[in-house]
N, C-alpha and C positions, 0 to 999 in steps of 0.2 A: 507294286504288289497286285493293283487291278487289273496291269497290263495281261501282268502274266497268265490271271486268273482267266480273263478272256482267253487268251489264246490259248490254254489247256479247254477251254470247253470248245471251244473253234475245231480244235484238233480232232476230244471226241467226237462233234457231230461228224463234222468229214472221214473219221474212222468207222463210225456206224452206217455213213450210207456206203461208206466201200463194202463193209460187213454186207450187209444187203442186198450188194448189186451181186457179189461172191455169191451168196446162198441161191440168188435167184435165177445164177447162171446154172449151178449145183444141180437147183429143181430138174430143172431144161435136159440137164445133160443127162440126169438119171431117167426122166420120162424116154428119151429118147433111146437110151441104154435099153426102158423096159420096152418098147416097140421093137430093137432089134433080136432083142433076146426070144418076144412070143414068134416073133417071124423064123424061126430056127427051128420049132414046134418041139417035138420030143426029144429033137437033139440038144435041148436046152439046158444046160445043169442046175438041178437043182439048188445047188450053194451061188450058182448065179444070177439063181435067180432071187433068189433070200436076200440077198445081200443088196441087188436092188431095191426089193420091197423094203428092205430095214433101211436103208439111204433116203427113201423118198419121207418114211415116218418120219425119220432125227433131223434132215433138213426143215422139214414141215415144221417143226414143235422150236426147233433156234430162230426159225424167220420169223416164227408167231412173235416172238419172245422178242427179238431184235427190233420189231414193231409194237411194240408194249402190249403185249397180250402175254398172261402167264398160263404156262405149264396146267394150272388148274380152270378157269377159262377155258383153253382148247378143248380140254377131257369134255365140260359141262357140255361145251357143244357138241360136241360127238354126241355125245349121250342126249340131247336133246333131237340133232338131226335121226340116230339112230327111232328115237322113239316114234316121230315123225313119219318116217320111210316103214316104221310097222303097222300103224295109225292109216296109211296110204295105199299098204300093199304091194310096196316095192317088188317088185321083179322079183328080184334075188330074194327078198322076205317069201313074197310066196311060193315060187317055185322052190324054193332050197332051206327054206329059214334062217337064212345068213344072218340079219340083222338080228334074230332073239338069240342065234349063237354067239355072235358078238358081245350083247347087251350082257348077257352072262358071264362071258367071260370077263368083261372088262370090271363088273360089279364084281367078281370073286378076286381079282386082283389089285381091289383099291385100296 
């Protein structure tokens, strides 16, 4: 019985780091997806481009996960980095107010 018990967790671990090496290939391939797609400039579609930006989120929020950090964790940090980068005057905070449009949004969606 301990045998076995061993080697079902043996099997998890080695299935979790395959999990992981997959997700982190994922990452890669979607950054890279999104570098060809801005290099296209306007001729770029929009649904193709979404769909990368939504692949690089859901990957991001499984890997976290896959590495034991939950779902609510990641958000805290955003929302921490977010506060930070307003705190600092990020770029995109000042020139555009990205980050207080984010913080917003993501506070009216929680």
């Amino acid at each position: 019985m301990r045998g076995g018990s061993a080697l079902q967790k043996e099997t998890d671990i080695t299935r979790n780091i395959r999990i992981i090496e997959f997700l982190k290939s994922e990452l890669l391939t979607s950054v890279a997806s999104l570098h060809q797609i801005l290099l296209k400039g306007s001729k770029a579609s929009r649904d193709a481009l979404l769909d990368i930006l939504a692949n690089l989120v859901m990957v991001t929020y499984i890997l976290g996960k896959r590495l034991g950090l939950s779902y609510g964790v990641i958000d805290s940090k955003i929302m921490d980095k977010i506060k930070i980068g307003m705190l600092e005057e990020h770029e995109t905070e000042k020139w555009y107010g990205d980050l207080s449009d984010l913080s917003d949004y993501l506070q009216k969606h929680r």
